[in-house]
MDAnalysis code that builds the backbone (N, CA, C; Angstrom):
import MDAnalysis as mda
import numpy as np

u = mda.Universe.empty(306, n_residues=102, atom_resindex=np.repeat(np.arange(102), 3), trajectory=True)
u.add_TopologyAttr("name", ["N", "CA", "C"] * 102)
u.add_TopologyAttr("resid", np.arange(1, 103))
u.add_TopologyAttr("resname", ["UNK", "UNK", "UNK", "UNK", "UNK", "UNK", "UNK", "UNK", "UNK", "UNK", "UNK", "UNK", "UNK", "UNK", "UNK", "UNK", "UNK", "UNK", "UNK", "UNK", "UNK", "UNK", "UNK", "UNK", "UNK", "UNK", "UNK", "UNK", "UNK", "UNK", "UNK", "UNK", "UNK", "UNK", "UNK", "UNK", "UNK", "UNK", "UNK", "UNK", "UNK", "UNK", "UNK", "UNK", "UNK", "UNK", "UNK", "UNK", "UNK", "UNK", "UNK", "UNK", "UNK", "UNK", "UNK", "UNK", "UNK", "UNK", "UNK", "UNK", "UNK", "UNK", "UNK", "UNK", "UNK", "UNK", "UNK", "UNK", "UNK", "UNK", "UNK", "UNK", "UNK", "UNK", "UNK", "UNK", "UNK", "UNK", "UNK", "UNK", "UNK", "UNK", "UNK", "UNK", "UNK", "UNK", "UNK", "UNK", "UNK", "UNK", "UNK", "UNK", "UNK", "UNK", "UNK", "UNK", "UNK", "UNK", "UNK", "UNK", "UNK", "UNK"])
u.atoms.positions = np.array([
    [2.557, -4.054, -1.689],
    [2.803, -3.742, -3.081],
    [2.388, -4.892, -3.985],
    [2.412, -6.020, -3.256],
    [2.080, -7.627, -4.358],
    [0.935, -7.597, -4.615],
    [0.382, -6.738, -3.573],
    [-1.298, -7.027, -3.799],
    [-1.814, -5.716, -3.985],
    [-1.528, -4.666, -4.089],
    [-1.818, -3.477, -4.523],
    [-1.523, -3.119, -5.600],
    [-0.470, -3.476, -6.654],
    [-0.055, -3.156, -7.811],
    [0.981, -4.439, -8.650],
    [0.800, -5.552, -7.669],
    [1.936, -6.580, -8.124],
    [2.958, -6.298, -9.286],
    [3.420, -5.366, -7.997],
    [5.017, -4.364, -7.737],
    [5.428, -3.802, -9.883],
    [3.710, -3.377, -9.929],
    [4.021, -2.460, -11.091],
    [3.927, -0.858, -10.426],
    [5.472, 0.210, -11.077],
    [5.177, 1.156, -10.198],
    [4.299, 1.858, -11.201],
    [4.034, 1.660, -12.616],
    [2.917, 2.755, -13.141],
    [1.706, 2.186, -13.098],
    [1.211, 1.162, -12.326],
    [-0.041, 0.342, -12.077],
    [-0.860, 1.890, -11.741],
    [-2.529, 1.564, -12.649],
    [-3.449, 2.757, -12.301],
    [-4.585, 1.579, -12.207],
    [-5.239, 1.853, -11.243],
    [-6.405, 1.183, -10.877],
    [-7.911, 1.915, -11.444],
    [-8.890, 1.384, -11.716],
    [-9.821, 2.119, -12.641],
    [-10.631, 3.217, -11.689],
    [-10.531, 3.092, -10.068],
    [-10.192, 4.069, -9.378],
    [-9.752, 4.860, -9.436],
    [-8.411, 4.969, -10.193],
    [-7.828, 6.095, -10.195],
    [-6.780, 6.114, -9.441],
    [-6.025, 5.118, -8.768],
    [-5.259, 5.276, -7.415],
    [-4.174, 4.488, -8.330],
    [-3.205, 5.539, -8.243],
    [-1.108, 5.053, -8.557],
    [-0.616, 4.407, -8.095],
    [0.597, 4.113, -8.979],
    [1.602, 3.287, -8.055],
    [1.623, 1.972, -7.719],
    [2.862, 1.913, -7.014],
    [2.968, 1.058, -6.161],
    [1.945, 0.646, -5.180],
    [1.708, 1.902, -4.467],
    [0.801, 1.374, -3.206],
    [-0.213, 2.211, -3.644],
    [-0.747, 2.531, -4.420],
    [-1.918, 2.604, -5.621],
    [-2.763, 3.583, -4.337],
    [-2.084, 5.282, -4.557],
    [-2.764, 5.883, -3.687],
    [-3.606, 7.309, -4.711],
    [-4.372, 7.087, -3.745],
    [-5.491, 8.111, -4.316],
    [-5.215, 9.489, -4.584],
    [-5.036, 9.563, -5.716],
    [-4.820, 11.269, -5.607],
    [-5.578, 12.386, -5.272],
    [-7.116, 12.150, -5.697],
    [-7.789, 13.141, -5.156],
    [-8.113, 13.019, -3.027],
    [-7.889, 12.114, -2.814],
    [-8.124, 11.321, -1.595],
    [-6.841, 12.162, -1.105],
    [-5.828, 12.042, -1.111],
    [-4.775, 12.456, -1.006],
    [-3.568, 13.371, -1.199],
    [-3.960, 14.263, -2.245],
    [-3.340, 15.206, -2.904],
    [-2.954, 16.441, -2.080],
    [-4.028, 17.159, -1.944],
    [-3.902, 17.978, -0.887],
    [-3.092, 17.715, 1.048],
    [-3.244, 16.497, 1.183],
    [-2.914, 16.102, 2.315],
    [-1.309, 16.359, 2.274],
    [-0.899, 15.537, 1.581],
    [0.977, 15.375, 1.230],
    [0.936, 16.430, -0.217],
    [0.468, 17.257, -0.560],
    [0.858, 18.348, -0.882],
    [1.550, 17.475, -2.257],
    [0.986, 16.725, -3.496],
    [1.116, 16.035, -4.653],
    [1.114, 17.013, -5.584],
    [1.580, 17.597, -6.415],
    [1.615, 18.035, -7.374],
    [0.831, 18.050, -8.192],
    [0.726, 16.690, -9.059],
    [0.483, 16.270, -10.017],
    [0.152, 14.688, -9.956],
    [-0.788, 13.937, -10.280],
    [-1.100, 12.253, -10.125],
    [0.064, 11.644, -10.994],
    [0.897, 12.351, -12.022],
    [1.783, 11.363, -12.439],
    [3.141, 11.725, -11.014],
    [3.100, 12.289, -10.272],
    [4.232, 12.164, -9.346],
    [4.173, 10.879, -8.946],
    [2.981, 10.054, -8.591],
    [2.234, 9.217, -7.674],
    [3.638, 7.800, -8.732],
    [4.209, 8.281, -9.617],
    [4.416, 6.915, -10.971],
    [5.714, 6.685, -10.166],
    [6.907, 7.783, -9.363],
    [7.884, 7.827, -8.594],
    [7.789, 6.892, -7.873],
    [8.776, 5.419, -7.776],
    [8.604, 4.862, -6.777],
    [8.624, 5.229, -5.459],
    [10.044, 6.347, -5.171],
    [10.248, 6.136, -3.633],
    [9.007, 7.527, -3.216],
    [8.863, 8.108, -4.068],
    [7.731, 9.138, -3.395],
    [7.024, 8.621, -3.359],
    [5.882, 7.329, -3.892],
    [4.737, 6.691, -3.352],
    [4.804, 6.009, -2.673],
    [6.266, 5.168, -2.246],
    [6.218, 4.305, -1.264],
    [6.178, 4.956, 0.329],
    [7.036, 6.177, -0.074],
    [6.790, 7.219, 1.318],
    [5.603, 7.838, 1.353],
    [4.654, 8.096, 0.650],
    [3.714, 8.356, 0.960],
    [2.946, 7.359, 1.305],
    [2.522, 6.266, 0.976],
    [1.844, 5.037, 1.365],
    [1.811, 4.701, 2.740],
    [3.354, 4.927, 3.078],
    [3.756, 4.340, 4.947],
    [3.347, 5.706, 5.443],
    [2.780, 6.538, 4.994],
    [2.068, 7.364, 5.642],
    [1.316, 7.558, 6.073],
    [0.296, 7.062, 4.581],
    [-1.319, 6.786, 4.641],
    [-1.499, 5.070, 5.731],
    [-0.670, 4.304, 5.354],
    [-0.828, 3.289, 6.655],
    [-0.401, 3.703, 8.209],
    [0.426, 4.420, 8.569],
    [0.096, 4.742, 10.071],
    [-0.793, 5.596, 10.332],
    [-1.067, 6.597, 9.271],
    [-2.681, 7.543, 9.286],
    [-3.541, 6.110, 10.303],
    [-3.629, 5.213, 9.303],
    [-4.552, 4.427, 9.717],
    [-4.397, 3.330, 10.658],
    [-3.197, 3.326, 11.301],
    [-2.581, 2.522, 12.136],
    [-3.160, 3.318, 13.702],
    [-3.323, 4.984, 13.388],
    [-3.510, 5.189, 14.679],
    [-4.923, 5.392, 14.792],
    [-5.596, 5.484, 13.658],
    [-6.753, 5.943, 13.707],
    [-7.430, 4.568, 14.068],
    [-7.044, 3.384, 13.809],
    [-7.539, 2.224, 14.489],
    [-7.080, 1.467, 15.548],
    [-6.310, 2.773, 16.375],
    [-5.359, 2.056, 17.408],
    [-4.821, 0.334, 17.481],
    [-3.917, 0.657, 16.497],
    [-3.164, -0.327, 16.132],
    [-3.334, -1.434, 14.897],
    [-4.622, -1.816, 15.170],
    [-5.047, -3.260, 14.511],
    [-4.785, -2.851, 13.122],
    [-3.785, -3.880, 12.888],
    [-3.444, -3.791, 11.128],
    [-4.585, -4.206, 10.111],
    [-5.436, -4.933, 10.779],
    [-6.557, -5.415, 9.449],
    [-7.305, -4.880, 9.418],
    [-8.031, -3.955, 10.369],
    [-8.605, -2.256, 9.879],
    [-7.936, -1.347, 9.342],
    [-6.489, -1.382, 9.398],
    [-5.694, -0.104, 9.034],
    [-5.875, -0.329, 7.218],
    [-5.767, -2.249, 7.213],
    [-5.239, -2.605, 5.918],
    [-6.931, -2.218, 4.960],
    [-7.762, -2.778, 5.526],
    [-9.043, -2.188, 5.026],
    [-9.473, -0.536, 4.545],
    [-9.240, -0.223, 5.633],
    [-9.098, 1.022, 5.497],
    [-8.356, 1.734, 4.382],
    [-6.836, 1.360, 4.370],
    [-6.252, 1.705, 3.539],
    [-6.613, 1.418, 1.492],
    [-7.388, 0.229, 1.990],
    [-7.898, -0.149, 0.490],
    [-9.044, 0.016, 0.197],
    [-10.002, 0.871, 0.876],
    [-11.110, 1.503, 0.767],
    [-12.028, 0.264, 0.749],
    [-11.977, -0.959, 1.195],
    [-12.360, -1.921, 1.380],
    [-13.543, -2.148, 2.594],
    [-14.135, -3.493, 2.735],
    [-15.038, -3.832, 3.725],
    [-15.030, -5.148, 3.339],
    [-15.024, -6.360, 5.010],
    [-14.741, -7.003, 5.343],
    [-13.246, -7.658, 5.170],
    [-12.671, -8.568, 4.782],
    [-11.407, -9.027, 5.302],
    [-10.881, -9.610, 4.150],
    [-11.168, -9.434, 2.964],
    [-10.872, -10.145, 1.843],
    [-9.543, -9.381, 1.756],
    [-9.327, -8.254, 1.383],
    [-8.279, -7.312, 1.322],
    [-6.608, -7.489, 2.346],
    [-7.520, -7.971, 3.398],
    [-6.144, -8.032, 4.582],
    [-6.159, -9.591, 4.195],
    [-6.553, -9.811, 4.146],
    [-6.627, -11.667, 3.987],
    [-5.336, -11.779, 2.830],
    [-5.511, -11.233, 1.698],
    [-4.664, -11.368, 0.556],
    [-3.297, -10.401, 1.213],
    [-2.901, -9.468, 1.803],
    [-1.600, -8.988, 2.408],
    [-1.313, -9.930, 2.762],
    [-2.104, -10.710, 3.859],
    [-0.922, -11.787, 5.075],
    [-0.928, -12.732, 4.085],
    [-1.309, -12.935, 3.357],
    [-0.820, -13.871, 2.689],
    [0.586, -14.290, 1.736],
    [0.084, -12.814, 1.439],
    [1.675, -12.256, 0.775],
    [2.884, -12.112, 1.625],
    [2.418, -11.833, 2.567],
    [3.623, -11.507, 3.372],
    [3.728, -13.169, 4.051],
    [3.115, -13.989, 4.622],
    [3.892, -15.482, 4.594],
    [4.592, -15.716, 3.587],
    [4.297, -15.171, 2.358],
    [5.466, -16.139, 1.450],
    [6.292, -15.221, 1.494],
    [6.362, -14.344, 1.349],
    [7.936, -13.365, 1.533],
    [8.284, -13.664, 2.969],
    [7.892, -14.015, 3.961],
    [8.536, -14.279, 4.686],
    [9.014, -15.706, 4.857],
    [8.331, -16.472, 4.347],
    [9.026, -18.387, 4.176],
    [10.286, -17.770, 2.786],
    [9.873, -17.340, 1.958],
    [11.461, -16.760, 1.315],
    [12.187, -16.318, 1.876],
    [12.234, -15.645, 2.533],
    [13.219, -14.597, 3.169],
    [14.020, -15.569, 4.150],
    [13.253, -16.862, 4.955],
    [13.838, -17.786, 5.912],
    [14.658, -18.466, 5.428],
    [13.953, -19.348, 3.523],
    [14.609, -19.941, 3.097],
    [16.019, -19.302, 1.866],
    [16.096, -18.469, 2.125],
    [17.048, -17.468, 1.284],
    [18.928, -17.151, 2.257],
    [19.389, -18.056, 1.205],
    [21.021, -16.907, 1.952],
    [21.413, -15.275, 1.746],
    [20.473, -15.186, 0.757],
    [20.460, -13.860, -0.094],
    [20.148, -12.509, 1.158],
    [19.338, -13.056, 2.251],
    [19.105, -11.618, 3.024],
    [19.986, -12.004, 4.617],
    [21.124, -12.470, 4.456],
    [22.320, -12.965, 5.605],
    [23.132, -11.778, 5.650],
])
């Protein structure tokens, strides 16, 4: 979400892709059965749809997260997954240095 919409949930990309996890509506609409592209503005319905579209691609690349993560961002080469793990070290050195998640 830090790096897909830095956790704006009405973030629209000039793509065209919503949300939080800034998913494609025409890409996607029909699949999870979307209504409408402003549904996509709902946090917890895009976040459940998102962990969708990432194990879509979790299995379709048997396993490896930095194809799934590519994949998922319509991306090529590693710039894309490069900026997730990155994000996710610092939420995770927060999360170590935090009493807040005890």
């Amino acid at each position: 979400m830090e790096v897909e919409s830095v956790f704006n949930p009405l973030a629209k990309s000039k793509a065209d892709a919503r949300g939080l996890l800034q998913i494609m509506y025409k890409i996607w609409g029909k699949t999870y059965d979307i209504k409408h592209p402003s549904d996509l503005y709902n946090i917890e319905y895009n976040i459940d749809i998102g962990v969708h579209i990432l194990k879509h691609y979790l299995k379709k690349n048997n396993g490896n997260i930095r194809n799934a993560l590519q994949n998922y961002n319509g991306s090529e080469g590693t710039a894309f997954s490069n900026k997730v793990f990155t994000a996710l070290g610092k939420f995770t050195a927060y999360r170590n240095n935090s009493s807040t998640w005890d």
